[in-house]
N, C-alpha and C positions, 0 to 999 in steps of 0.2 A: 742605202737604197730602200730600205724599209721605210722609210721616212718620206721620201721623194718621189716615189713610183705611186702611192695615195694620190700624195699634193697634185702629180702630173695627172691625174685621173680626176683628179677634183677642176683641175685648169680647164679641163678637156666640156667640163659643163655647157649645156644648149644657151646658158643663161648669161654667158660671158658676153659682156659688150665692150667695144673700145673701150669706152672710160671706164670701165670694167682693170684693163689689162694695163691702160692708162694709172693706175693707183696703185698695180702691181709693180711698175719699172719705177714710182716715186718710192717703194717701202726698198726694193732693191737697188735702186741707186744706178740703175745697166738700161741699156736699152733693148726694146723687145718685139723685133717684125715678128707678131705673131699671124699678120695675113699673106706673109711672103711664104710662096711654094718651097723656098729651103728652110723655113723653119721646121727644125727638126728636134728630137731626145735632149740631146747634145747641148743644145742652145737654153731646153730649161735646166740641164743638167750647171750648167756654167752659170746661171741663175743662185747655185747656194740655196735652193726652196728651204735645205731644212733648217735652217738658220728663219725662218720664216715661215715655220709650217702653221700657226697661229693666226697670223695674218691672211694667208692665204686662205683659209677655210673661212674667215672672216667676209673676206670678199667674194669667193664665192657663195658663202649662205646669204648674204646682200644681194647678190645676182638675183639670186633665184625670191628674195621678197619682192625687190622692186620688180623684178617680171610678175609676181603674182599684182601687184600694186599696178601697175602700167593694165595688167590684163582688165581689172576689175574699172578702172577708167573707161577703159575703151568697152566694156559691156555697157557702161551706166549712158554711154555718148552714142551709142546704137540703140539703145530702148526708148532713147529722148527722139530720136531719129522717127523713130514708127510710132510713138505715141498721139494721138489727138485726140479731144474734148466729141462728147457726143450731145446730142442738143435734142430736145422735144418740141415739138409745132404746137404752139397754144395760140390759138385765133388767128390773128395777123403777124404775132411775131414768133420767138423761139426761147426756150428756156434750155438753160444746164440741163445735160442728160446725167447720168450717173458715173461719180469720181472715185468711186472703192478702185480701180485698179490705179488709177493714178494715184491717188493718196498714198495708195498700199506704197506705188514705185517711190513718191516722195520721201518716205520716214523710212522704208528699210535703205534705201541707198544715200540717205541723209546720215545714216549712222554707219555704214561704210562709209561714208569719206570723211565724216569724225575718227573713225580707227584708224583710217591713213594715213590721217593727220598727226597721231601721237607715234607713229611708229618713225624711228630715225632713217629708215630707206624713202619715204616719202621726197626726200629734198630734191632728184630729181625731177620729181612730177607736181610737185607740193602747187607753181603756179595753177597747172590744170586742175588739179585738186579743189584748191582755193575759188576758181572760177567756177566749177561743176557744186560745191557747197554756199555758193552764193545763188545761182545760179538757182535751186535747189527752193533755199528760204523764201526765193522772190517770186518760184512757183505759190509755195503755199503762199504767203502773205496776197497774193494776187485771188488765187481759189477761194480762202476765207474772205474777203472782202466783195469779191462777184456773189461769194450767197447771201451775203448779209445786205446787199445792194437787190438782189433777185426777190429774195426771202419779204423783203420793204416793199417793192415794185408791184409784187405779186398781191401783196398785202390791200394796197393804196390803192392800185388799177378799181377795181369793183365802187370800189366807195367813191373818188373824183370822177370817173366816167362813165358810171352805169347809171349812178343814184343823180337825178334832175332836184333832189329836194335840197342835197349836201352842194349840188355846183351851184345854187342860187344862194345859198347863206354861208358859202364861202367863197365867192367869187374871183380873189385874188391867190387862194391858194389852190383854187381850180386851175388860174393861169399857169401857175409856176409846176402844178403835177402836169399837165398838157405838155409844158417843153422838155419835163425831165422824159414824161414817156416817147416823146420824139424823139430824142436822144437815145434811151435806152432802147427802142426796139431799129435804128440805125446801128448802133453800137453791137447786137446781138446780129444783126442779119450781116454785117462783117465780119463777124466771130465764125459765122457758119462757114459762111468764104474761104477764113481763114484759119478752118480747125486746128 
């Protein structure tokens, strides 16, 4: 009883899921309605737990990771939820407003789902994982590529469109900044739409 009155205390964890108790009736070999109103004492008694007391604490200290692992997904999939881009009004169009707290959310929750990924309770959730660290890369890859696209634009705009000296002694590469900037401030006044 010293042995088995723990384990029954350990069973009794918030963090027990079917397949939780599902991996407990494979190591015991029995079967186990532990959502049935008569399951009682009795029932984990006839179980043999201490023949098994290893295991069991096994799968409940797994419980209770992948609950913290399942937790930290579902924070990372709410903050992507309320997150959106802020944008500045420059003449006729719109620039990136400031990405410190998005960046921030990028790389600290990019290295949360790299820890999640090296720990063995992850396999449950490993797809959504996998999808939220892709997910993740293809933010920034996107972020760094809009400034370096912005950064060019911004740069360009003044000298193809303002200066009459540069669109007369480059007249074909006046054409092609003309369509990029129609493009780029179509592109941006979507963006705004669609922060």
């Amino acid at each position: 009883m010293n042995t088995i009155l723990p384990l029954i205390s350990q069973l009794h964890s918030e963090f027990m899921q079917a397949r939780h108790w599902k991996k407990l009736m494979n190591i015991t070999g029995q079967h186990i309605e532990h959502n049935s109103p008569k399951f009682c004492m009795n029932d984990l008694i006839k179980l043999h737990l201490y023949k098994y007391a290893e295991e069991v604490t096994e799968i409940v200290d797994g419980a209770q990771k992948e609950s913290k692992i399942e937790g930290k997904v579902n924070i990372i999939s709410r903050t992507w939820d309320d997150l959106a881009f802020t944008f500045n009004e420059v003449g006729d169009t719109y620039e990136l407003g400031a990405l410190d707290v998005i960046i921030e959310f990028v790389e600290t929750q990019s290295m949360d789902l790299m820890t999640m990924l090296a720990q063995k309770e992850v396999e449950e959730f490993k797809e959504n994982v996998s999808k939220w660290q892709k997910t993740l890369k293809t933010v920034d890859a996107v972020i760094e590529i809009w400034m370096k696209v912005q950064k060019n634009w911004s740069r360009l705009n003044p000298i193809f469109l303002a200066s009459e000296d540069i669109r007369g002694q480059l007249p074909d590469d006046t054409k092609r900044f003309e369509k990029v900037d129609i493009d780029w401030k179509e592109l941006m006044r979507d963006a705004v739409e669609n922060s």
